[in-house]
BAKOL-381151 format. One record per residue (C-alpha): x, y, z; residue in three letters. Coordinates in steps of 0.1 Angstrom, whole numbers, plus 5000, padded with zeros to 4 digits. Each point is the difference from the previous one (the first is absolute). Layout:
BEGIN
XYZala
...
REM end
This chain:
BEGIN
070583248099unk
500850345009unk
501950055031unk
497250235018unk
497549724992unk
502149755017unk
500150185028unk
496450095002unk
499249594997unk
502049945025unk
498150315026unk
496649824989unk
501249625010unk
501050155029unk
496450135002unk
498649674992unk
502049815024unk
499250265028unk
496049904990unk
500249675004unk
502350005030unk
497350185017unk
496849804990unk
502549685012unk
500950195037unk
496050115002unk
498749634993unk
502749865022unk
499650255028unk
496550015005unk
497949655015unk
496650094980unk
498350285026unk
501150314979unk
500549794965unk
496649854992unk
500349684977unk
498850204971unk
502450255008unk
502749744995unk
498949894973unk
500050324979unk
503650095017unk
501249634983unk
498250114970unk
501850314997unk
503249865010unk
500149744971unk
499950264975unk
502850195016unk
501949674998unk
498949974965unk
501050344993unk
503449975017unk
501049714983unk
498950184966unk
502350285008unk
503049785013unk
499949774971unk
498950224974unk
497049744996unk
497150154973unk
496549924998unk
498249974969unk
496249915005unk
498849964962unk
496250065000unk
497050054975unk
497049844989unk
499249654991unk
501849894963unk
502350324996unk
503049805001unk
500950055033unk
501449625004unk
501750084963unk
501550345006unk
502149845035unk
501449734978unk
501150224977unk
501850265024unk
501649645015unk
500449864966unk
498849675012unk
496549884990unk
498949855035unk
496650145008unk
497149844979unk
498650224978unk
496849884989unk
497450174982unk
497749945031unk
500550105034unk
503849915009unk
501450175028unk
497649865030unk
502550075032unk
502450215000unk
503349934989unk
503750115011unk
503249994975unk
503450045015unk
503649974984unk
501049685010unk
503950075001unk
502249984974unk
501449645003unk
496549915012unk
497049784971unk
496450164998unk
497949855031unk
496950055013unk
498249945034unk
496450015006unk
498750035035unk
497149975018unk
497150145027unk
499949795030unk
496449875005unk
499250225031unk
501250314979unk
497949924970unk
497049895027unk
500350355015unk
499850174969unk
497149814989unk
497950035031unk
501050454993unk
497649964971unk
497449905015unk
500450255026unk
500350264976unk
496849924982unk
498550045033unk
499449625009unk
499550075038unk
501049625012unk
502449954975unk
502849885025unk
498049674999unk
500849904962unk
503349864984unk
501150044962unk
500049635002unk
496549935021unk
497750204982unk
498649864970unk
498650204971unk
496549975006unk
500250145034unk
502150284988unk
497350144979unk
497449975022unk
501850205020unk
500950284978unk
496649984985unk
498650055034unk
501950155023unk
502450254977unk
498850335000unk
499650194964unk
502050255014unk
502749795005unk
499749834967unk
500250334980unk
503350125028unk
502449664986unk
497949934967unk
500649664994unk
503649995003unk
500049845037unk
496849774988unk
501849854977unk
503449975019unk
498149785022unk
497849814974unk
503349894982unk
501849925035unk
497149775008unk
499849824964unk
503549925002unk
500749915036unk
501149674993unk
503150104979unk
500850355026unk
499849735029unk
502849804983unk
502050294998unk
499250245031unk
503249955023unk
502349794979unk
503450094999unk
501450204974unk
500249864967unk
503750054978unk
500850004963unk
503449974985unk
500850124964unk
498949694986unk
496050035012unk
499750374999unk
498649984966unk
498449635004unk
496250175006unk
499949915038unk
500950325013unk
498150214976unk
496749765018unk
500550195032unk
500250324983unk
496949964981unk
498149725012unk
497150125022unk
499949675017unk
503250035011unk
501050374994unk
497750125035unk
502149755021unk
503150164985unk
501750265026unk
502650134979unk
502249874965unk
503250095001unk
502349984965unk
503750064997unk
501550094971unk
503750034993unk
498950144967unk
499150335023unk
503750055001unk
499150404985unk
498150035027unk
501549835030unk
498850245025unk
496449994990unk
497049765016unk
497250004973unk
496849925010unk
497049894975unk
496750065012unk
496349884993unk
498350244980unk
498450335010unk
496649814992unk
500449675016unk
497049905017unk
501749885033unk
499850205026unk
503249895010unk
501950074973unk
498950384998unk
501150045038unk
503449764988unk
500250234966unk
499650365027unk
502149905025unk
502649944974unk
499950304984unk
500350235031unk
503049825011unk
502150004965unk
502550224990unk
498650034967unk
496649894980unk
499749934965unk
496750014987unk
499749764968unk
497350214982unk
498149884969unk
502450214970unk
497049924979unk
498150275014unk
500050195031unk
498549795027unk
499750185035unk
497149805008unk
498150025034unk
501849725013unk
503050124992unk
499450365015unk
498449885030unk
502949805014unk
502550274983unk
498550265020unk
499849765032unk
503849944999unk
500650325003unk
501350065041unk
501850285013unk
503449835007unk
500349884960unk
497950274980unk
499149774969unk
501350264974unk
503450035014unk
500649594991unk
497349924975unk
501449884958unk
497549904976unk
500749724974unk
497850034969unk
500149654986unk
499049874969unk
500350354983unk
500949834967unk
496249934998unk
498550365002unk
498350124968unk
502150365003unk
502949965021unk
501150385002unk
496450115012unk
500049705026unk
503050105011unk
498950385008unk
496649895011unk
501849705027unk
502250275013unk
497550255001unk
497449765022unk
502849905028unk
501250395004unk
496450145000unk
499249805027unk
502950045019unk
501449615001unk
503250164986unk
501550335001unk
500050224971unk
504550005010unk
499949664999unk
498349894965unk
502649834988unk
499249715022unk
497249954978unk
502149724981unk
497949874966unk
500749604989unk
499349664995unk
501449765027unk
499149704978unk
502050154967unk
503150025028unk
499749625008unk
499649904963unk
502950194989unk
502249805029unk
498449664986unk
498250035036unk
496249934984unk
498749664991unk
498450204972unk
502849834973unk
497950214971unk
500950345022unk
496750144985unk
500150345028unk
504050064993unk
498750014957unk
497250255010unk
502250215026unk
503150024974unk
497650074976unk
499250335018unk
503250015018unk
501150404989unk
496550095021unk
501449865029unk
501850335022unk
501749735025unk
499849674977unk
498849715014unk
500250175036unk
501549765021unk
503750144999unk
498650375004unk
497949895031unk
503049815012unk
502250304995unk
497650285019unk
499549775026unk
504049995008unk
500250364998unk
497150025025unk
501249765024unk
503750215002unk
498550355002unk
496450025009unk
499149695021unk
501750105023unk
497550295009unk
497149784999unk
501749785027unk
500650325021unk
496450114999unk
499149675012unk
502549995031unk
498750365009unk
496149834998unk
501549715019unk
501050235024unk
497050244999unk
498049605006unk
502049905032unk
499450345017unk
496249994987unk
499349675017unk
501150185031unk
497950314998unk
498149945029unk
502749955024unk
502350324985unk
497250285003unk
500149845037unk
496949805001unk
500749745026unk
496749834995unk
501849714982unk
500549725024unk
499550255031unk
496150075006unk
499950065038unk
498649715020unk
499050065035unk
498249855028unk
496450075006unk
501550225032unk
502150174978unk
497350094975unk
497950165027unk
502650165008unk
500850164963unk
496550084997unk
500150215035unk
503450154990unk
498250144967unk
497150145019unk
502050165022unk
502350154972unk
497250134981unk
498650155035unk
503250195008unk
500950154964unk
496650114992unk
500450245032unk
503850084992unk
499050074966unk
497350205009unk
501850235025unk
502650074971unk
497850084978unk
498450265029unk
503450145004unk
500450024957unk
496950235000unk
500950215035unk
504050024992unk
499650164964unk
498150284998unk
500750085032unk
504150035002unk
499949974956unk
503449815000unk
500449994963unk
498950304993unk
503250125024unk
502249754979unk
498950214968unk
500350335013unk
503749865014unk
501049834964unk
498750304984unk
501550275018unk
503549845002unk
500449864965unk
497650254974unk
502650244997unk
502150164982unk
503249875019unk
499049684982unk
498150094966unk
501150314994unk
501650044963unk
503649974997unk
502550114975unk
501249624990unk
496049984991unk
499850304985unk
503149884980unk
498449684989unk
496750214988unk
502350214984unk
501149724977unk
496649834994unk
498350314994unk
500150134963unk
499850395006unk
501650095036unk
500350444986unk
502750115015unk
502349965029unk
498350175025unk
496349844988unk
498349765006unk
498649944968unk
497649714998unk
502049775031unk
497750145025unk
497349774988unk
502049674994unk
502050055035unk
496650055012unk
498149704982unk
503049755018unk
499650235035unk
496149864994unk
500949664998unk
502349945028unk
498850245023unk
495749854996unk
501949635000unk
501650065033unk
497250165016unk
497349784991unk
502349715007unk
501050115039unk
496550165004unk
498449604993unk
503249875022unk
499050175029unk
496449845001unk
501449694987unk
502549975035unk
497450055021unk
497749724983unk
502849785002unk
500650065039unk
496049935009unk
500949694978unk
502249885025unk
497550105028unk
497749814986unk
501949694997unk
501350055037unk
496850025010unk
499249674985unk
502849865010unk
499650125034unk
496649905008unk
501349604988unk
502250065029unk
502950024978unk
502950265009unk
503649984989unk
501149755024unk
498049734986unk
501749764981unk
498150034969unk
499750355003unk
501450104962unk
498549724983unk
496350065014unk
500550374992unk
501049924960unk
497049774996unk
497750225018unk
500850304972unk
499349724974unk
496949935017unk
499050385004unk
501350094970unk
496649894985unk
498450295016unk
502950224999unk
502349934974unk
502750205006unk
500949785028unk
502049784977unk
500250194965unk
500450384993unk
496650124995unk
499350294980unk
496450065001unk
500250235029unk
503050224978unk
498250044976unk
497250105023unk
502250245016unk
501750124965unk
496450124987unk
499650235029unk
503550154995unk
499250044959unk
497050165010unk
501450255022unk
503850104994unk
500949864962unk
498250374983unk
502450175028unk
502449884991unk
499250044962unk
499550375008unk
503250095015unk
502649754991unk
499049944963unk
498550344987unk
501750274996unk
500250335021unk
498450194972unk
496650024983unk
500749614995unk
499149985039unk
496850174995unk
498349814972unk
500949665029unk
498150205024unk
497050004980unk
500149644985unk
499849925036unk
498250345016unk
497449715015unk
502449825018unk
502150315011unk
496550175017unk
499149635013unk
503749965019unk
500350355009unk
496949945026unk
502549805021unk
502850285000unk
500850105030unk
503650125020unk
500449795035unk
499450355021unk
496250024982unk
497950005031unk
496750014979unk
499149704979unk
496950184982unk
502050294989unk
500549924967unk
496550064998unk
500450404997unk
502749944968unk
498850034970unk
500949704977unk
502050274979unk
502350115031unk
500349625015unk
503650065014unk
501149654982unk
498750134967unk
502150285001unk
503149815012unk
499649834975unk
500050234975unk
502450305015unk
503249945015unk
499550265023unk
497749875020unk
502449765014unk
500650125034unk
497750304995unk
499850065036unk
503850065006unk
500450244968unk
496850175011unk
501250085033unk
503450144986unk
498450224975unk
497850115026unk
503350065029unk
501250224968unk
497450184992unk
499650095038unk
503650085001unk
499850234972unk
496550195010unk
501450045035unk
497449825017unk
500449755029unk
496249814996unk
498150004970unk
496349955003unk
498249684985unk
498350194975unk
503550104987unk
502049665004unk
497249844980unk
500050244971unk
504249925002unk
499049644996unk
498150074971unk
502450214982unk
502949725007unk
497549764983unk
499150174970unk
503650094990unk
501249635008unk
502150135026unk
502350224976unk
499450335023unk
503050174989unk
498150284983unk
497250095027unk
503049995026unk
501650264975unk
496950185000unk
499750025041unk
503750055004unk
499550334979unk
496750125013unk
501449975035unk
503450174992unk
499050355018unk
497449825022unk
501050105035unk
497650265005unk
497249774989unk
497349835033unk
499549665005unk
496450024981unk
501650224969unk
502849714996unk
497349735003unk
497650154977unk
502850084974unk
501049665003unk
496549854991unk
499650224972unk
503349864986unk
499349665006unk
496450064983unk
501350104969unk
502549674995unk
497349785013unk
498150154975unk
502450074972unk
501049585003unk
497149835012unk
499049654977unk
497049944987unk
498349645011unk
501149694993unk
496649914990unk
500550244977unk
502349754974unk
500750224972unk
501050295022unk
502149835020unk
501949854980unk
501050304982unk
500550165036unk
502849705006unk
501450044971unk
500650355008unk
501249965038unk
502549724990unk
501550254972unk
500150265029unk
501649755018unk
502749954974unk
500650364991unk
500649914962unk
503149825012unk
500949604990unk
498549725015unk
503549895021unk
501449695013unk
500250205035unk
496150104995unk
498949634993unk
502249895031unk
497650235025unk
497349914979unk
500149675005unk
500850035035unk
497550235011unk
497749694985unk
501249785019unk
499850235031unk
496150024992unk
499849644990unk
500749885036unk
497950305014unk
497149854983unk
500349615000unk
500750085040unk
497150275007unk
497749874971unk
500849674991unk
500249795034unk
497050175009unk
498149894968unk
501249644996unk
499749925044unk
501749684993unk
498749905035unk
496349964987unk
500549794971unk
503149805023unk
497349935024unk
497349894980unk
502549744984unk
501349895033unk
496649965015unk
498549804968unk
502749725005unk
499749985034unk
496749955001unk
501149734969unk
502049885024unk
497749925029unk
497449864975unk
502749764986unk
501049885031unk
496149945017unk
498849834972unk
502449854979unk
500449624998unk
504050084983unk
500750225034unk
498549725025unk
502449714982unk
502750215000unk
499950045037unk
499349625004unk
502349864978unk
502550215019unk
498749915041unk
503449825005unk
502450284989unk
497450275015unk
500049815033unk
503549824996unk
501150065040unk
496549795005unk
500649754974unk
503049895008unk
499249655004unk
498249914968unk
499749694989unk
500849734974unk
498750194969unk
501250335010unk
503849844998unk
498749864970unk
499550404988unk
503350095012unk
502049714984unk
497750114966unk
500650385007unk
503949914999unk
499849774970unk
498550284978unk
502150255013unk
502749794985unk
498549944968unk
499250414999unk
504049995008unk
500449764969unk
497950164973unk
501950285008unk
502649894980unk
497749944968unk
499350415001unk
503850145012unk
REM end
C-alpha cells in the first residue's frame, strides 16, 4: 500500500475513533432529559457501524455479500471462490438464512456454528407483522398462541386491501409458515449455539438449518470457517437468500447486508440477461449515500456455458447492468462471465462423478473471455480491496459522520426545545401572558413614533441625498478616474492601430469602455451603500425598541442572547435581520439604472466626437426627461425650467458641448474682456445677453470676434458710450448670426452642424493623447455636475427609502399584535426576560439549566466531527 494511503487510513481511524468516542461521552454524560430513548438508540446504532467499520480498516477485514435471485448459484458460486463445497446447493430453494464463511486459520479444520434467536427476539418480530398489517391489538397474540384458524379470520377481516397490496403476500406468508411449524421453531428458539467440527460439516445436519424452513426461521445466523479460504484470509463472505425469497425477513436480512458490505456480487443468470423486478427493486433500494451501489457492485454471470450465443450474451449482459447504471461504464470489467459448478467439478468438488457441466463448459471453453470465472472474480476482487475499497469505506465514515451530526440537528441550529419546554407555575404563566401584553403595548407605540420620525426626518433634512452629493463630489473626479499614461500604455498594447505617437488612434474608446466599467460599478455600488447603512441602523432601532419595551437593556444578564434570537424571530418579517437581503438592492439598483447608467454611457463610453451625438439621440427621451430636474444649488426658482426650450435644456447641452461646463465663469471673462477692450465700465443687459449668445454659438472659442473688437476699437477714443455700445452689438450680431445651430429637433442638421463644430474644434490637427486627457476630464467634470444637480434630484432616494422603511414597520407591528410565533417567543423566554424576578425558579427550571449545559457540551463535542 502506497505510503500516502497509509497515512490517509490512519487520519480516517483517527476520524472513526473521534466518532465513537463522542456518541460513548454523549450517552454516558447525559441521564435521559436531553437524549430521548430513541435518540439512544439510533446513536448505538450508528456507533456499531463505526465499530464495524473501524475494525474493517484496522484489520483489513472485507465484506463480500453474494446476492441474486433464487437458483442462480449463489450457494455454488461461494463454494467455489472457497473451493470447499459446504453450502447445499439444491435445485430448490437452498440458502434459507443467511450464511457467513470466514478463514478459519491456517492450522485450524473447517467448522461451523449455527446460532440462534432468543424466543422474546423472535416473539417481537412476530408480533411487528401483525402490526404492520395493521392488526390494531396485535400486542395480545404470540407466534406460539395463535392458531391458524384465528389467524385468518383475522386477516380476512380485519386487514385492510390496502395493506394487503403495500407487503403483498410476503409478510402473510412469513407468518402462515411460522405458525404451521411452531412446534419445531419452539424447540429451537433460544438454544445455545450449535457447533460442527470437520467431520459433520458435510454430514447433512447443518445444511437443515440452512434450508429447512422448519428450522431455518429459528436460525439467527450460520457461521462456516474454512481454512480452504486461505487466498482470501481477509475476506468475510456472506451468502444470502435470494432477491425473490418470499420472507419478509430475508429481504430486510438480504438489504441490510448489502448496504453494509464492502463489495456485492450479483450471481446473474449467464443464460440470458435477467434484471428482473425483484432484482432491480432491492438493487436500486441498496443504494444509500454513504456506499453508492456502483462504486462496489461485480456481477457474476453463471452458467454462461449454457447460452445459445455466448458472444451476443455477453454484449447484451454487459449492456443491461451499464444502461441501468448498477455498474459503471469504467468499471465493466467487473462484469466477470462463468460457471461456478464447472469450477467445483474441475477440483473433484461436485458429487456430479459424470461432470456433465465441466464436458459442456470445455466444450465451449475458447467462448469463455475469463474461463470458468471464479479465478478472474477472485483476482478483481483483490485488486479492489488494495486500491479502491478503501474509498468506499471513506464515503461511509464521512456519512457516518454527516449521521451523528444529523441526529443532532435540532439541538446545533440552537433549538433548545429538546428536553427544555418551559414549565411554569400557574402565577408564572399569568405573569408571561401580562409580560406579552405589555410588550406588544409598548413596541406598537415605539414602533410607531419611528416610523413618524422616518417620514418627518427624510424629506425634510434629505440625509442621503447629502451622502450622495458628498460621495459624489469628493470621489467623481478626475483626481481619481482621470486617464493615466500607464493606461494609456496598456491601451496602447491591446489596441491594433494606435496612429502615431502623438494620437490617440482607436485607445480612446477601449480606455473609455474600462473607465465605464469601473467608474458605473463604483458609483452604483456606494450610491446603494449609502441607503443600505441607514436601513441597517433603523434595523437596530428596531430591535432596541423590542428589546426595550421587554425591559431588556444591556445590563441584563441575557441581554446578547435575547437580542440573537429576537433577529431570528424578526427575521421572518424582516429578513435582513439574520441573512444579507438583497431585495431592497436590487430595489434601489433599478432606480440608479434608470437614472445615471445612460450618463454615464454618454460621457464616459462615447466618444467626444459625432460618436457622442448619435448616444444623445438613442437616448434624446431620457436626456429631456432628466434634464427637467437640472438645476445649480443657487436656482431660486423651481418652475424655471419651464421657459427652456427642450432644445436649450442646460443639461442637454452640457452634455453635448464641453463648453458649457462652467459657462457662467467663461461667460463673465469674455464679457470683463470685451468691456476692457470697448472701454466701457457697465454694459447694459441687452448687450451682456447678446455676449452670452455669441460665447454659446462658437462653443466658447472667441478668439476671432475678440480679434474682431480688438481691431474695431483700435482708434476708438473719440467714440461715446452709445457709439461703442451700438458698434459692439452690431459685432456681436453678426457672429451670433454667422454661428448660430440649427435645432436639435432638427436631426439631420444637427448632426452635420456637430460634425462641423468638432472639426473647428480640431483645426485639421490629430486627435492627441493631450486632447483625449482634457477630454475626458472635462467629462468627468460634467459627469459629477449632473449626477449632483440632476441625478439626486431625479432618483430622491429619501421617497423610495421611506416607503420601504415604513412597509416593514408596519410588518413589524402586525407581526408582533397578531402572531402566535411572536407571543411564544416572548413566553418561552419570561425567565431570561424577567431573570432579576425569576431568580428563584424552581425544580424544573434547574432541570433547564442542567439540560441547557448538557447540550452545550454536546454542541462543544460535535464540534469536533466538523473541525
Amino acid at each position: 500500500m502506497a505510503e500516502d494511503m497509509i497515512s490517509e487510513k490512519e487520519k480516517y481511524i483517527g476520524k472513526l475513533e473521534n466518532q465513537i468516542q463522542t456518541i460513548e461521552k454523549i450517552l454516558k454524560m447525559d441521564v435521559g432529559t436531553v437524549v430521548n430513548a430513541e435518540l439512544k438508540k439510533k446513536l448505538r446504532s450508528i456507533k456499531t457501524e463505526a465499530d464495524t467499520v473501524l475494525r474493517k480498516l484496522k484489520n483489513n477485514e472485507f465484506e463480500i455479500a453474494i446476492v441474486g435471485l433464487e437458483k442462480a448459484g449463489k450457494s455454488t458460486f461461494a463454494n467455489a471462490l472457497m473451493e470447499n463445497n459446504l453450502l447445499p446447493t439444491k435445485d430448490l430453494r437452498c440458502t434459507f438464512t443467511s450464511t457467513r464463511i470466514e478463514y478459519s486459520g491456517d492450522d485450524e479444520d473447517d467448522s461451523a456454528t449455527v446460532s440462534f434467536y432468543t424466543e422474546d427476539e423472535f416473539n417481537n418480530d412476530f408480533k411487528d407483522k401483525l402490526r404492520k398489517l395493521g392488526i390494531k391489538n396485535y400486542n395480545q397474540y404470540s407466534f406460539d398462541t395463535i392458531d391458524e384458524k384465528t389467524y385468518m379470520e383475522i386477516y380476512t377481516s380485519k386487514v385492510s386491501d390496502d395493506m394487503k397490496r403495500l407487503y403483498g403476500d410476503s409478510i402473510h406468508e412469513d407468518i402462515l409458515a411460522i405458525i404451521r411449524n411452531v412446534n419445531s421453531l419452539s424447540e429451537l428458539l433460544g438454544r445455545p449455539p450449535i457447533s460442527f467440527g470437520a467431520d459433520k460439516i458435510n454430514s447433512g445436519k447443518l445444511e437443515e438449518y440452512i434450508t429447512d424452513e422448519s428450522k431455518a426461521r429459528a436460525v439467527k445466523e450460520v457461521v462456516i470457517r474454512s481454512k480452504k479460504l486461505n487466498e482470501m484470509k481477509n475476506a468475510i463472505i456472506f451468502d444470502v437468500p435470494g432477491f425473490n425469497s418470499p420472507t419478509e425477513l430475508h429481504k430486510t436480512q438480504t438489504l441490510e447486508r448489502m448496504k453494509s458490505a464492502d463489495a456485492i456480487i450479483v450471481v446473474a443468470n449467464g443464460v440470458s440477461p435477467s434484471l428482473t423486478g425483484e432484482s432491480l427493486k432491492i438493487l436500486r433500494e441498496s443504494d444509500d449515500e454513504g456506499n453508492p451501489l456502483n462504486d462496489k457492485l461485480f456481477v457474476f454471470a453463471n452458467k454462461i456455458e449454457g447460452a445459445r450465443d455466448i458472444r451476443k450474451n455477453i454484449n447484451d449482459t454487459r449492456d443491461e447492468w451499464i444502461s441501468k447504471g448498477f455498474v459503471k461504464k469504467e468499471n465493466e470489467h467487473r462484469i466477470i462471465f462463468g460457471s461456478a459448478l464447472a469450477h467445483l467439478q474441475a477440483a473433484n468438488l461436485d458429487s456430479d462423478s459424470k461432470k456433465r457441466v465441466l464436458r459442456s463448459f470445455q466444450e465451449r471453453e475458447q467462448e469463455m473471455p475469463n474461463g470458468d470465472g471464479v479465478d478472474a472474480m477472485r483476482n478483481i476482487l483483490a485488486k479492489y480491496n488494495e486500491n479502491e475499497r478503501f474509498e468506499v469505506l471513506k464515503r461511509r465514515i464521512n456519512r457516518i459522520n454527516s449521521d451523528i451530526l444529523h441526529t443532532f440537528d435540532d439541538i446545533r441550529s440552537g433549538n433548545e426545545n429538546i428536553g427544555m419546554g418551559h414549565i411554569y407555575s400557574q402565577e408564572q404563566m399569568r405573569n408571561a401572558m401580562a409580560l406579552v401584553d405589555d410588550v406588544r403595548s409598548k413596541a406598537k407605540d415605539k414602533l410607531l413614533d419611528l416610523r413618524k420620525k422616518i417620514r418627518s426626518k427624510m424629506p425634510a433634512e434629505q440625509p442621503l441625498s447629502k451622502k450622495i452629493i458628498q460621495y459624489i463630489t469628493e470621489n467623481v473626479t478626475t483626481d481619481k478616474y482621470g486617464v493615466t499614461d500607464e493606461e494609456i500604455e496598456n491601451a496602447r498594447k491591446e489596441t491594433p492601430y494606435v496612429g502615431t505617437h502623438d494620437d490617440v488612434g482607436n485607445i480612446d474608446s477601449q480606455i473609455r469602455k474600462n473607465k465605464f466599467k469601473e467608474m458605473y460599478e463604483d458609483f452604483s455600488e456606494n450610491v446603494i451603500n449609502i441607503a443600505d447603512d441607514d436601513h441597517k441602523k433603523y434595523s437596530a432601532q428596531i430591535l432596541d425598541i423590542i428589546l426595550d419595551s421587554m425591559g431588556v437593556d444591556t445590563n441584563s444578564l441575557y441581554y446578547n442572547e435575547l437580542a440573537e434570537a429576537l433577529k431570528k424571530e424578526i427575521a421572518a418579517v424582516r429578513s435582513d435581520m439574520i441573512s444579507d437581503d438583497h431585495s431592497n438592492k436590487l430595489y434601489y439598483q433599478s432606480l440608479i439604472e434608470r437614472f445615471s447608467r445612460y450618463l454615464y454611457q454618454i460621457l464616459i463610453t462615447s466618444r467626444y466626437n459625432e460618436d457622442r451625438l448619435r448616444e444623445f439621440y438613442d437616448s434624446v427621451d431620457n436626456f429631456y426627461s432628466l434634464s427637467i430636474f437640472y438645476r445649480k444649488p443657487n436656482c431660486k426658482d423651481d418652475l424655471a425650467y419651464i421657459n427652456i426650450a427642450p432644445k436649450d435644456q442646460p443639461l442637454c447641452m452640457m452634455l453635448l458641448f464641453h463648453h458649457y461646463l462652467n459657462a457662467s465663469d467663461n461667460i463673465r471673462k469674455f464679457t470683463d474682456e470685451i468691456s476692457n477692450i470697448a472701454g466701457l465700465r457697465k454694459l447694459p443687459d441687452e448687450l451682456s445677453n447678446i455676449i452670452e449668445k455669441a460665447f454659446r454659438v462658437t462653443g466658447g472659442n472667441t478668439g476671432k470676434i475678440i480679434a474682431i473688437i480688438t481691431k474695431k476699437f483700435a482708434n476708438a477714443s473719440n467714440f461715446s458710450d452709445s457709439f461703442r455700445i451700438n458698434l459692439l452689438k452690431q459685432i456681436l450680431s453678426q457672429a451670433v448670426e454667422k454661428n448660430k445651430p440649427c435645432s436639435v429637433a432638427d436631426k439631420e442638421s444637427f448632426t452635420t452642424y456637430y460634425k462641423n463644430y468638432h472639426n473647428s474644434l480640431r483645426g485639421g490637427k490629430l486627435y492627441s493623447v493631450d486632447d483625449f486627457k482634457k477630454d475626458f476630464d472635462d467629462d468627468i467634470k460634467i459627469l459629477q455636475d449632473v449626477l449632483v444637480n440632476a441625478f439626486v434630484r431625479a432618483v430622491s432616494l429619501e421617497k423610495p427609502f421611506v416607503s420601504i422603511e415604513v412597509k416593514s414597520i408596519d410588518d413589524i407591528i402586525d407581526y408582533i399584535q397578531h402572531n402566535e410565533s411572536f407571543r411564544d417567543f416572548v413566553s418561552d423566554n419570561y425567565y431570561k426576560i424577567k431573570d432579576k424576578e425569576t431568580k428563584h425558579f424552581d425544580k424544573e427550571r434547574r432541570q433547564q439549566e442542567q439540560n441547557a449545559t448538557i447540550i452545550n457540551a454536546i454542541n462543544g463535542m460535535l464540534d469536533t466531527l466538523t473541525n
